[in-house]
N, CA and C of each residue as an Amber inpcrd file, in Angstrom:
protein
   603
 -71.1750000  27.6860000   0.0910000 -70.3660000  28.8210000   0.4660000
 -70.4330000  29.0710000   1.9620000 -71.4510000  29.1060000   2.3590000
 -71.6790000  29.0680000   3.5720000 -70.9280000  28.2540000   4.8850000
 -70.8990000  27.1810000   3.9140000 -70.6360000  25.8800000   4.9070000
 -68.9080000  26.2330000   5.0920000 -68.4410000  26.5450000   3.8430000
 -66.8660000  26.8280000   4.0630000 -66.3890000  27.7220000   5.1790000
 -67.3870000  29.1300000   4.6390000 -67.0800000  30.3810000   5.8490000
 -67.1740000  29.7870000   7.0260000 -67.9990000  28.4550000   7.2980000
 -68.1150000  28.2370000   9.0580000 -67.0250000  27.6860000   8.8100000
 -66.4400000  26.6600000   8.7090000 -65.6560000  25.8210000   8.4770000
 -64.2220000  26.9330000   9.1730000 -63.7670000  27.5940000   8.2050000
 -62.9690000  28.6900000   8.1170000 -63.0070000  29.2140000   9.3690000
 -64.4570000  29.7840000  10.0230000 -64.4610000  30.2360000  11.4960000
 -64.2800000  29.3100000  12.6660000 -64.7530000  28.5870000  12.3490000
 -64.6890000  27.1840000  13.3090000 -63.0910000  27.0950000  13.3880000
 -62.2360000  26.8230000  12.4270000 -60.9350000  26.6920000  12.1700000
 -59.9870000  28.0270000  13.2810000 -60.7610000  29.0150000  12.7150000
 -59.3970000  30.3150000  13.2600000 -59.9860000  30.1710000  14.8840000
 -61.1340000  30.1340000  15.4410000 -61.2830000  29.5660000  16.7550000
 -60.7260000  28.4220000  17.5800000 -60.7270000  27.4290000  16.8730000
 -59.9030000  26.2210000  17.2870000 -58.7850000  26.3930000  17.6620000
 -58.3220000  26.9300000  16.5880000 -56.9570000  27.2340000  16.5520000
 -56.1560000  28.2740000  17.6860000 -56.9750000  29.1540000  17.7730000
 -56.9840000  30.6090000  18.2830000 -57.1130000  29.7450000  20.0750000
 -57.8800000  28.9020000  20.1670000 -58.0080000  28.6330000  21.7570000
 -57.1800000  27.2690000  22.1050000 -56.9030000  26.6420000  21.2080000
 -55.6600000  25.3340000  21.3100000 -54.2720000  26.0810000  22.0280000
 -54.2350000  27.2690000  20.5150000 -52.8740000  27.7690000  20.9010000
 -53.0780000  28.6780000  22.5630000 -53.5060000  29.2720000  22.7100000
 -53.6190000  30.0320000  23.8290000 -53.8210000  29.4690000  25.2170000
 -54.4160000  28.1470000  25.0090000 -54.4690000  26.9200000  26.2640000
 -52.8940000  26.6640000  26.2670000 -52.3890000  26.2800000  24.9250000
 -50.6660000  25.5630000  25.1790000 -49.9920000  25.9840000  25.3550000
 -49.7930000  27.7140000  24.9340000 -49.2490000  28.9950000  25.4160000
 -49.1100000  29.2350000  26.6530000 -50.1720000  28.4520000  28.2690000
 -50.3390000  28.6850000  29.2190000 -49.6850000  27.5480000  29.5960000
 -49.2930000  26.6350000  29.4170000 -48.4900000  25.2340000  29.6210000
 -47.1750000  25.3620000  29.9060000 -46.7040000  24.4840000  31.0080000
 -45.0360000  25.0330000  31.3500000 -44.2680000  25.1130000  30.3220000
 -43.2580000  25.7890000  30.2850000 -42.0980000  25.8880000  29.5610000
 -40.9730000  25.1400000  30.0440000 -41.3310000  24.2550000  31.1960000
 -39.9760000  23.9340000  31.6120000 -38.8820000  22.6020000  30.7170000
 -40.0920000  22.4680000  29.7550000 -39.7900000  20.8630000  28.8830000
 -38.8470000  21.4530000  28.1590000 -38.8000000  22.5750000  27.9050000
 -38.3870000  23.0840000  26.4990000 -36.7120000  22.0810000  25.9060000
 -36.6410000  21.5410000  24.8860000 -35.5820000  21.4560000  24.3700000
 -35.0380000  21.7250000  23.5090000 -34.0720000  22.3820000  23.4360000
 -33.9890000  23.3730000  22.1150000 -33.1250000  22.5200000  20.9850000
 -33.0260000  21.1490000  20.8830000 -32.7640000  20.5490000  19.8280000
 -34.2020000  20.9890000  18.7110000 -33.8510000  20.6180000  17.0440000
 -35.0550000  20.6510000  16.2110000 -36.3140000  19.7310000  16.5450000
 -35.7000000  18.7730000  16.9560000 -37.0410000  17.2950000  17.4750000
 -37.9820000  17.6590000  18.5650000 -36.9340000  18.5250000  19.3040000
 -37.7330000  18.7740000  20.5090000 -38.7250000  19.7190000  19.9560000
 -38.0710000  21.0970000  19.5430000 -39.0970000  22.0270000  19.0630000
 -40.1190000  21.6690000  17.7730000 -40.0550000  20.4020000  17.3810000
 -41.1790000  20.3820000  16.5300000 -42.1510000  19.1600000  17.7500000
 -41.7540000  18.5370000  18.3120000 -42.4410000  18.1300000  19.4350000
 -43.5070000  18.8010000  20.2210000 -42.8560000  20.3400000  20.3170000
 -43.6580000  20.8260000  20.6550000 -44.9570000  21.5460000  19.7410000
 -44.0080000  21.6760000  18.6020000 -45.0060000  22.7250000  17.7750000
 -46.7510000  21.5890000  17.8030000 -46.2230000  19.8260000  17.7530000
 -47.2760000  19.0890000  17.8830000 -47.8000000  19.1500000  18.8310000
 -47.2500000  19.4430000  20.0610000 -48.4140000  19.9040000  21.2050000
 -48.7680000  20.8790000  20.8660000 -48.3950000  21.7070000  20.7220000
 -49.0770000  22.9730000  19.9760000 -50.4890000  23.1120000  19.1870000
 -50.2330000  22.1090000  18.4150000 -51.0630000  22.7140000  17.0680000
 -52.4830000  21.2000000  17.7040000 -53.1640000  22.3410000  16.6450000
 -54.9720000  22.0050000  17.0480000 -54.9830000  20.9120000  16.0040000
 -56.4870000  20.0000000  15.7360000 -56.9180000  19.9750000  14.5700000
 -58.1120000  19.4640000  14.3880000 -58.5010000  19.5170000  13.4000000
 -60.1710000  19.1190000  13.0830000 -60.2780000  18.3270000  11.9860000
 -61.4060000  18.0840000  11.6520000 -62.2220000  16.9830000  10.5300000
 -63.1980000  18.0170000   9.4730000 -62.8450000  18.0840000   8.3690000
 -63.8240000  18.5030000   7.3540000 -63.9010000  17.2820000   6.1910000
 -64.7060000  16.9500000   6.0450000 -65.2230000  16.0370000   4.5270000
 -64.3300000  14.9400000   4.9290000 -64.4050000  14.3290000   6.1010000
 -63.5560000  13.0000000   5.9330000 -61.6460000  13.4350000   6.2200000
 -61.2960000  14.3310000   6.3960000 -60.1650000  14.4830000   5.9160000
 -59.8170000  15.2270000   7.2950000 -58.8460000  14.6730000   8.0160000
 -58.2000000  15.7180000   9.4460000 -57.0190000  16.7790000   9.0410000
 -57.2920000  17.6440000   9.7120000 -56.4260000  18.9550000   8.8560000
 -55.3340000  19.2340000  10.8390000 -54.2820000  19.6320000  10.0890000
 -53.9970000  20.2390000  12.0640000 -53.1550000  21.6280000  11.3480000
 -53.8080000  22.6620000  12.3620000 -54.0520000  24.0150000  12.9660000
 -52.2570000  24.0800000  13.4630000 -51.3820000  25.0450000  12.7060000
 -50.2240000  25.5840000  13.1950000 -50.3710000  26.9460000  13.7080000
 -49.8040000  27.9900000  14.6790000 -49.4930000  28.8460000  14.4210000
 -48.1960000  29.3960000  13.6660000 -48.7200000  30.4210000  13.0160000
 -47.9420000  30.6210000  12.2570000 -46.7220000  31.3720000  12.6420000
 -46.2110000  32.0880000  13.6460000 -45.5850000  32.1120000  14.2480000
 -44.6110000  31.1550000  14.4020000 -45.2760000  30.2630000  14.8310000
 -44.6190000  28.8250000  15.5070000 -43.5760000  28.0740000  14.8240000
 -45.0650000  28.5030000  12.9950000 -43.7930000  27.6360000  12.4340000
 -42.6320000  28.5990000  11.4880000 -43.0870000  29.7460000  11.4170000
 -41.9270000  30.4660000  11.3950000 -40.5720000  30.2820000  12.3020000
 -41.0440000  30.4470000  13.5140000 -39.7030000  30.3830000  13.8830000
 -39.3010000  28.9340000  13.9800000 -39.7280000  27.9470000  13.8610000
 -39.1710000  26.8020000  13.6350000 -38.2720000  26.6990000  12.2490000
 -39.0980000  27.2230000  11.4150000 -38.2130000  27.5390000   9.7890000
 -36.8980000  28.3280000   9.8700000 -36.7310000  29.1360000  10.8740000
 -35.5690000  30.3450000  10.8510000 -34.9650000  29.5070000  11.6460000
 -35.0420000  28.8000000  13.0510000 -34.3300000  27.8000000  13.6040000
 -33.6030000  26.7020000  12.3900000 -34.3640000  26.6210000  11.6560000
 -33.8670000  25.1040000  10.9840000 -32.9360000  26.0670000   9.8550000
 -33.0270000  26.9840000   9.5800000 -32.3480000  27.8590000   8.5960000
 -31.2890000  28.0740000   9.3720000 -31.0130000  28.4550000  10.5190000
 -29.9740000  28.5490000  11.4770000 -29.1380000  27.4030000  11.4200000
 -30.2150000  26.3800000  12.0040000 -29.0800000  25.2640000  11.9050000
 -28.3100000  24.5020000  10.8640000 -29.4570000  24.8700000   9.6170000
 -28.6300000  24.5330000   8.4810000 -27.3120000  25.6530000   8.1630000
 -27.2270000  26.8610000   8.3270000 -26.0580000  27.4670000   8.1430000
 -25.1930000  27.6700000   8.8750000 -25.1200000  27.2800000  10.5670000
 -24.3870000  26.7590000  11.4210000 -23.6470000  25.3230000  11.1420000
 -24.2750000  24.2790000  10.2200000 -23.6780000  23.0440000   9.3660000
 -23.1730000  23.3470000   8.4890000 -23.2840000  24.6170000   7.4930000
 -22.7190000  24.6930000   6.2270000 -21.7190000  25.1420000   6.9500000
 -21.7020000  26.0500000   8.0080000 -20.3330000  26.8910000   8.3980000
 -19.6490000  25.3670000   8.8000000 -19.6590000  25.0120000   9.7980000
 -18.9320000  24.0020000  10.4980000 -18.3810000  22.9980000   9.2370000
 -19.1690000  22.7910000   8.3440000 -19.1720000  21.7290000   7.2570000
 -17.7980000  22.5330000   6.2190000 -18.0410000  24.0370000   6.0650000
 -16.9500000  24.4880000   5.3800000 -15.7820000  24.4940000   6.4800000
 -15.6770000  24.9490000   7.4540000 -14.2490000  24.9590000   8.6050000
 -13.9830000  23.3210000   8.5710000 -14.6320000  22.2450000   8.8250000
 -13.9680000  21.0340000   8.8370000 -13.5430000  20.5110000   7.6160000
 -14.3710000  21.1070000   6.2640000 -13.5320000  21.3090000   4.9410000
 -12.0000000  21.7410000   4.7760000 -12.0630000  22.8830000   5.2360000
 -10.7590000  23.5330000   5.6150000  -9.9020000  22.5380000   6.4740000
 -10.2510000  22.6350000   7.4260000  -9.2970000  21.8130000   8.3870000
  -8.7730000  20.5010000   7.6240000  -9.9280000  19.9600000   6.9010000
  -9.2260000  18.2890000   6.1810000  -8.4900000  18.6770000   5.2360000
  -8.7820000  19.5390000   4.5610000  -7.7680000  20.5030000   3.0420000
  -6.6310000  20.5060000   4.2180000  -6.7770000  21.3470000   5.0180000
  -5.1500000  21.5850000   5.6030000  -4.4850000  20.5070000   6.4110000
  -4.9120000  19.6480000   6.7260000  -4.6520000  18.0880000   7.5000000
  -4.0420000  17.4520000   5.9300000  -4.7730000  17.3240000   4.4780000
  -4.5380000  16.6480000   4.0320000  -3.0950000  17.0060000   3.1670000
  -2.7670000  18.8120000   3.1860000  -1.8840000  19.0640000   2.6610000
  -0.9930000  19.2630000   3.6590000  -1.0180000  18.8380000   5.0090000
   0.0850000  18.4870000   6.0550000   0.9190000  17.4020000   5.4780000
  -0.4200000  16.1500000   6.0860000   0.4400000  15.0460000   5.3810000
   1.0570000  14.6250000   3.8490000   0.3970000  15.3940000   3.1480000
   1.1300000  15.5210000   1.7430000   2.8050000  15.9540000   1.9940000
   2.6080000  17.3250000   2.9660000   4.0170000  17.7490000   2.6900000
   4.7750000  16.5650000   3.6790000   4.2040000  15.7630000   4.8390000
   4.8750000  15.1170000   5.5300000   5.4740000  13.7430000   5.1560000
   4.5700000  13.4270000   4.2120000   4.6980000  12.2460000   3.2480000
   5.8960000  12.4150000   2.0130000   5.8870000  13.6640000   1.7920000
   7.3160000  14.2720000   0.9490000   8.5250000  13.9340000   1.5040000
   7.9470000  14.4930000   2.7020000   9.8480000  14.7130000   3.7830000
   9.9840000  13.5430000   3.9090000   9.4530000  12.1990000   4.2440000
   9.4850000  11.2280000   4.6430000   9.8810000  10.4990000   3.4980000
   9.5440000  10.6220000   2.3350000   9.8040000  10.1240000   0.9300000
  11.7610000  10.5730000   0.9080000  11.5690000  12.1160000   0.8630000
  12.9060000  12.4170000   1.0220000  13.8210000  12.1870000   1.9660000
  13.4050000  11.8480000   3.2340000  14.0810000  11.3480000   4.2350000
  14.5500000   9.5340000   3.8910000  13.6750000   8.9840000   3.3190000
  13.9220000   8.0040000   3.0360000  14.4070000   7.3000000   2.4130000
  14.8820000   8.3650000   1.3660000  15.4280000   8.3950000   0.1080000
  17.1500000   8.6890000   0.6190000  17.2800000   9.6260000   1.0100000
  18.6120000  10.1800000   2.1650000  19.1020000   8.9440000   3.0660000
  18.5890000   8.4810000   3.5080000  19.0150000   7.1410000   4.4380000
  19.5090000   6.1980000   3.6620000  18.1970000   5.5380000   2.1720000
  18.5280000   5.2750000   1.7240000  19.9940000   4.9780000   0.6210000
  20.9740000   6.2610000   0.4730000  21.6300000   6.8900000  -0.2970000
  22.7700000   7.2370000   0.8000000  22.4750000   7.1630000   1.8520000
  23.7290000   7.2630000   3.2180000  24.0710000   5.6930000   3.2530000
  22.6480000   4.8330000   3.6820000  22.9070000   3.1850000   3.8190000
  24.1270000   3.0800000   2.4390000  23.7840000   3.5840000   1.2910000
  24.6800000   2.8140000   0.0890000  25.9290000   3.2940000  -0.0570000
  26.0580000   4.7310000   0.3750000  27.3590000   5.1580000   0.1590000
  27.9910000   4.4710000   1.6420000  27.4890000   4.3430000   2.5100000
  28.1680000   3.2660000   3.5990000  28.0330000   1.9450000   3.6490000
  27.6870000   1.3720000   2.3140000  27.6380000  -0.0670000   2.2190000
  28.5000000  -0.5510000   1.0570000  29.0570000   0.8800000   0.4160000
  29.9050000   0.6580000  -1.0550000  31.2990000   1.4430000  -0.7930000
  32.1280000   1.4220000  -1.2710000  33.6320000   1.6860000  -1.5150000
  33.6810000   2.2140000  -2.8970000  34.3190000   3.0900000  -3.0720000
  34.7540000   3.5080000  -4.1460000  35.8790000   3.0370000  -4.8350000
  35.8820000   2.1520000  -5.9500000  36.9680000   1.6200000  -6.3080000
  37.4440000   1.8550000  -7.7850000  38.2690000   2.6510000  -8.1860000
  38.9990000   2.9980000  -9.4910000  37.8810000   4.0640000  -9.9920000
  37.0650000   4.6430000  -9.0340000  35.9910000   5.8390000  -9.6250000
  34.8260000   5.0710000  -9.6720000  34.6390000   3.5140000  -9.1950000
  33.1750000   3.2500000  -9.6610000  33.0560000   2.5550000  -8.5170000
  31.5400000   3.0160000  -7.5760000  30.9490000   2.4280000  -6.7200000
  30.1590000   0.9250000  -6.5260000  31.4510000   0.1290000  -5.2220000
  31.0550000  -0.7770000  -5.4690000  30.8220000  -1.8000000  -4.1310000
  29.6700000  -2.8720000  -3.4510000  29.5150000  -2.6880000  -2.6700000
  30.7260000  -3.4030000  -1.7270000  30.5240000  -3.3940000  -0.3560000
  31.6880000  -4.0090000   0.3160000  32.0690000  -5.5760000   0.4250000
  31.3010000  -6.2370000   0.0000000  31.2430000  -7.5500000  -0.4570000
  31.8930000  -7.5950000  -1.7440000  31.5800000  -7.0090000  -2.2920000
  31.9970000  -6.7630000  -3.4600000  33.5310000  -6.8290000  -3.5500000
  34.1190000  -4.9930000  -2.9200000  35.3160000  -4.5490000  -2.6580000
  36.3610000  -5.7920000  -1.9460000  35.7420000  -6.4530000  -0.9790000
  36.1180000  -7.8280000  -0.3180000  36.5060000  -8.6610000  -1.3260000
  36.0230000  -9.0690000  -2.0300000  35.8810000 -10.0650000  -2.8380000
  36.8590000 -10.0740000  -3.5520000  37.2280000  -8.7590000  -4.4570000
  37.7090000  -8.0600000  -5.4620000  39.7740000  -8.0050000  -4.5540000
  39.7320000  -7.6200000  -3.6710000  40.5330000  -7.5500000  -2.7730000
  41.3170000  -8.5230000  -2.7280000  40.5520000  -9.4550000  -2.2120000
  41.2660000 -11.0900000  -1.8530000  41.5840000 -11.4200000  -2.8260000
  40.6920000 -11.1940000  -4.0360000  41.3390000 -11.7970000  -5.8870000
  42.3450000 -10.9240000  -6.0620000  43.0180000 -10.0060000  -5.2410000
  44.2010000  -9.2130000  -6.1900000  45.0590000  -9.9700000  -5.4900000
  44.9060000  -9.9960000  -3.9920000  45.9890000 -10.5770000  -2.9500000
  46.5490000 -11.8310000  -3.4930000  45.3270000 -12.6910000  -3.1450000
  45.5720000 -14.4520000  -3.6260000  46.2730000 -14.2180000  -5.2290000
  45.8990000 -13.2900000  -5.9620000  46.5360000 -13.5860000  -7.2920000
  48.0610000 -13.3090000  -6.9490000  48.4400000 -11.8570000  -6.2040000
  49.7100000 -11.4880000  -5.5000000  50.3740000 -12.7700000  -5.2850000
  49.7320000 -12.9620000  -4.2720000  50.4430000 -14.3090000  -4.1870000
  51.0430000 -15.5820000  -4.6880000  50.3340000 -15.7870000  -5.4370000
  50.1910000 -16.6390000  -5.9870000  51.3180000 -16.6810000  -7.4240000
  51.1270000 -14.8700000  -7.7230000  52.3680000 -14.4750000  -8.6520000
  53.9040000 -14.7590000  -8.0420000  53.8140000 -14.2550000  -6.7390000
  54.7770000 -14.3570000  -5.7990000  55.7690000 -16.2570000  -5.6750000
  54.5880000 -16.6960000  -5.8480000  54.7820000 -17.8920000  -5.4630000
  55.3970000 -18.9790000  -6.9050000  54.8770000 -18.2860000  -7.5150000
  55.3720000 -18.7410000  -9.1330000  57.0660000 -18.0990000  -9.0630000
  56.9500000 -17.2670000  -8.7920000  58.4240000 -16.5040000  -9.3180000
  59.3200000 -16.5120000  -8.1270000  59.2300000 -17.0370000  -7.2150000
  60.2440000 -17.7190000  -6.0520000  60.4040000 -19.1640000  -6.7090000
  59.3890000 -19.8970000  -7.0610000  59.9800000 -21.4200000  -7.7860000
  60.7200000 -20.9210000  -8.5920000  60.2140000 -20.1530000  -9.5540000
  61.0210000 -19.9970000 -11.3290000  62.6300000 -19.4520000 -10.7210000
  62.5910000 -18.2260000  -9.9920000  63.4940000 -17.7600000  -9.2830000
  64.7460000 -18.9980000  -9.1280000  64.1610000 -19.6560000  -8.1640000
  65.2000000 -21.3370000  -7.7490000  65.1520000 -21.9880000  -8.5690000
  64.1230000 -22.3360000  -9.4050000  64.7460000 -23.0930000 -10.5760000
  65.4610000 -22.7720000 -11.4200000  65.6540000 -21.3120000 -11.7250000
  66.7180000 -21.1310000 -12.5590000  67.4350000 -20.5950000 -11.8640000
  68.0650000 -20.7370000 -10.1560000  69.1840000 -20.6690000  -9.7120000
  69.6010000 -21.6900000  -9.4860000  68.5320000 -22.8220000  -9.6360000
  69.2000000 -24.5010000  -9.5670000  70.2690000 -24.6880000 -10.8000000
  69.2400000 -24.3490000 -12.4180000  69.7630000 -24.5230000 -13.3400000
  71.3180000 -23.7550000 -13.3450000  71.1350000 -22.4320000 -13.0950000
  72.7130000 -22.0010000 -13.2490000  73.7300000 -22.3280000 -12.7760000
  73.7070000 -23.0730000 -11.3530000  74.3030000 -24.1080000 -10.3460000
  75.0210000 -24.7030000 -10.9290000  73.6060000 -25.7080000 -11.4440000
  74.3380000 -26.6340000 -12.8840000  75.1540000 -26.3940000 -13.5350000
  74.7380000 -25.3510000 -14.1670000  75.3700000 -24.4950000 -15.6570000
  76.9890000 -24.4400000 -15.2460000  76.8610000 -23.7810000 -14.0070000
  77.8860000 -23.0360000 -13.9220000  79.2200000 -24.2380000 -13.5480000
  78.4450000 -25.4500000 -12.6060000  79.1710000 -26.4760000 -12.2170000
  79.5020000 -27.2310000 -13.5810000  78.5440000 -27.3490000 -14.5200000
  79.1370000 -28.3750000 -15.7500000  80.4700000 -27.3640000 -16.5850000
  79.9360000 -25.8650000 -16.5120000  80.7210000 -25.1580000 -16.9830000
  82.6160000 -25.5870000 -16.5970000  82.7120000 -25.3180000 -14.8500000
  83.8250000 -25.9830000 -14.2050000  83.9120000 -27.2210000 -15.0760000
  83.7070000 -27.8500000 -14.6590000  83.5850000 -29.6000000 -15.2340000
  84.2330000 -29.3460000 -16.4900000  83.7540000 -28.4650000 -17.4110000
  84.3360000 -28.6700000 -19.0530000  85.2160000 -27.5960000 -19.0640000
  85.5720000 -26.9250000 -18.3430000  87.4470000 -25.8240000 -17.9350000
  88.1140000 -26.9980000 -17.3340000  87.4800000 -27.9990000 -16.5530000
  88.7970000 -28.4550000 -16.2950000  89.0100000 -29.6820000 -17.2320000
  88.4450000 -30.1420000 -17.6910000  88.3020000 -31.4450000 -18.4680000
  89.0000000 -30.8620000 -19.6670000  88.9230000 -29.3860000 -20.4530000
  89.4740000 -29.0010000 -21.2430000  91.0460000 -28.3240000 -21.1800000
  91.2900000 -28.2630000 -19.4580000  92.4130000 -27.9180000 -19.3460000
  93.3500000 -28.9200000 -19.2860000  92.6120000 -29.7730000 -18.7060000
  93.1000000 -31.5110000 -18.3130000  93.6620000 -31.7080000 -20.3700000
  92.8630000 -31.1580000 -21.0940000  93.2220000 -31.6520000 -22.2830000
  93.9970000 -31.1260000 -22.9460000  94.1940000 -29.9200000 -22.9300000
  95.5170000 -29.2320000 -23.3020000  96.8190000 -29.8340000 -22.7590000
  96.6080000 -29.7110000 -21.1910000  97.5830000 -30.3060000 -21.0570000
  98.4340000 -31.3540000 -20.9710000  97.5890000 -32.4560000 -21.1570000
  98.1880000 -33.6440000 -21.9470000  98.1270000 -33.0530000 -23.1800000
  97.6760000 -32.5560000 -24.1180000  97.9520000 -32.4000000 -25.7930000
  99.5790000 -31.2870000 -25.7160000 100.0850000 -30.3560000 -24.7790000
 100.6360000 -30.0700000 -24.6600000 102.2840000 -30.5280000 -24.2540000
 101.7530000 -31.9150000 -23.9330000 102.3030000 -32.5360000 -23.3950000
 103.0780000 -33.4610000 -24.3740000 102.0090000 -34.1690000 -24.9720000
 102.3010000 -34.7450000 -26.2030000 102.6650000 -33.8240000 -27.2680000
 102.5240000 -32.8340000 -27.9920000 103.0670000 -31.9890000 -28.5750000
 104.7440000 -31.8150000 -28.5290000 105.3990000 -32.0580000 -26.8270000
 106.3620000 -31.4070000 -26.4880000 107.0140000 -33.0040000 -26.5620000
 106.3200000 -34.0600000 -26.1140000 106.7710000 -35.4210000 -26.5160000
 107.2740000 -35.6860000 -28.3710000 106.4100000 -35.1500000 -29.2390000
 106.5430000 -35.3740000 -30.4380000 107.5230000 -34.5990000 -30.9180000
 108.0020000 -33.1710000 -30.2200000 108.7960000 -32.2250000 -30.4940000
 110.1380000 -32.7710000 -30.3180000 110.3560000 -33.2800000 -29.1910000
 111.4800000 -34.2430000 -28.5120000 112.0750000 -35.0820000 -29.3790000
 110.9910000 -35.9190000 -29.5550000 111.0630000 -37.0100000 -30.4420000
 111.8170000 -36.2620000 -32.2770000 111.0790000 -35.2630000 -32.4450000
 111.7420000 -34.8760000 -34.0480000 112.8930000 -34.1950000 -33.9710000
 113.2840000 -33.4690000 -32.5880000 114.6020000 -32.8300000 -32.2180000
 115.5480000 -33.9550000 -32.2360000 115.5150000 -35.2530000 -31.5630000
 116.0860000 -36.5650000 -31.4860000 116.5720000 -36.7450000 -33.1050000
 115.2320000 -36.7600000 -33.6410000 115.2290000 -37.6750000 -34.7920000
 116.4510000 -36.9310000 -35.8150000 116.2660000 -35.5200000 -35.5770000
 116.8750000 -34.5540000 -36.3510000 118.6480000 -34.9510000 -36.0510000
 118.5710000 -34.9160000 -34.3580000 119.8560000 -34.4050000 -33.8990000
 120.6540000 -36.4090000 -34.6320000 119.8600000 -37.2100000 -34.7400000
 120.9640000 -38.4260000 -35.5380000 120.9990000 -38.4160000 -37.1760000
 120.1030000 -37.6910000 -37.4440000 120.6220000 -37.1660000 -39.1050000
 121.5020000 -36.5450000 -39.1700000 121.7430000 -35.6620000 -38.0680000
 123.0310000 -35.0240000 -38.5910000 124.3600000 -35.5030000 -38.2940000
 124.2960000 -36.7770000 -37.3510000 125.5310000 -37.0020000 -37.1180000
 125.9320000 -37.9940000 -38.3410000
């Protein structure tokens, strides 16, 4: 029991004249990062040997306020840690909404490019290659109808040519025939007027 109580006194002395020597030591080192101030608290603090075992002497002070420092700085990080929370929440729902417009912008261009790359044809959108295409097949067919029915056209103004020339051809060939049959008719008439007029004499 004894031996402890010295121990114990020996201790709050040590301690008591470590700190009060380092207490008298410049201040000019001071750095007020945490490393620094526990740097110092190790210059600070005393220590001794009981049973084999080295113990080191804080004031308690010392390390109080080292604890309220580090409590500081931890809630100076939680703050900063929640505001740069915030800030990335609101950065990230920037680009969300910017990534929208851009979706929708892109979509709009998209949908301008097509209605200016298509024609509207008989109510249904279609593109200009397309409309081209479609175009030239009405024309060339135009044409091509065109071109049929100018032959057919002359060929059957060739044929009526014909028609109309063989037609002549068989008015006169048939008039040509009357009138020799008319002819002969008026010959045979002659002839039975003759024949008549010596029966009666």
């Amino acid at each position: 029991m004894k031996r402890i109580g010295f121990l114990t006194s020996l201790i709050f002395f040590t301690s008591t004249f470590i700190l009060s020597a380092q207490g008298q030591t410049s201040t000019t080192e001071d750095d007020p990062t945490l490393v620094g101030q526990f740097q110092r608290l190790e210059k600070k603090s005393g220590n001794y040997r009981a049973n084999g075992i080295r113990y080191e002497v804080i004031r308690l002070v010392d390390l109080n306020q080292i604890k309220q420092n580090i409590f500081d700085s931890i809630n100076t990080a939680n703050t900063s840690i929640k505001e740069l929370t915030a800030t990335i929440e609101g950065n990230n729902a920037e680009i969300d909404g910017l990534n929208t417009k851009l979706q929708e912008t892109t979509e709009n261009l998209k949908t301008v490019t097509d209605e200016k790359d298509s024609i509207s044809f008989f109510g249904v959108s279609v593109g200009k290659a397309t409309y081209k295409g479609i175009l030239w097949s009405i024309i060339v067919g135009l044409l091509l109808m065109l071109f049929l029915f100018i032959y057919k056209f002359r060929n059957s103004n060739f044929l009526t040519l014909q028609a109309k020339t063989a037609l002549a051809d068989l008015e006169q060939e048939f008039e040509e025939h009357r009138r020799r049959a008319l002819e002969r008719e008026q010959k045979i008439s002659r002839r039975l007027q003759d024949e008549l007029n010596k029966n009666k004499k």
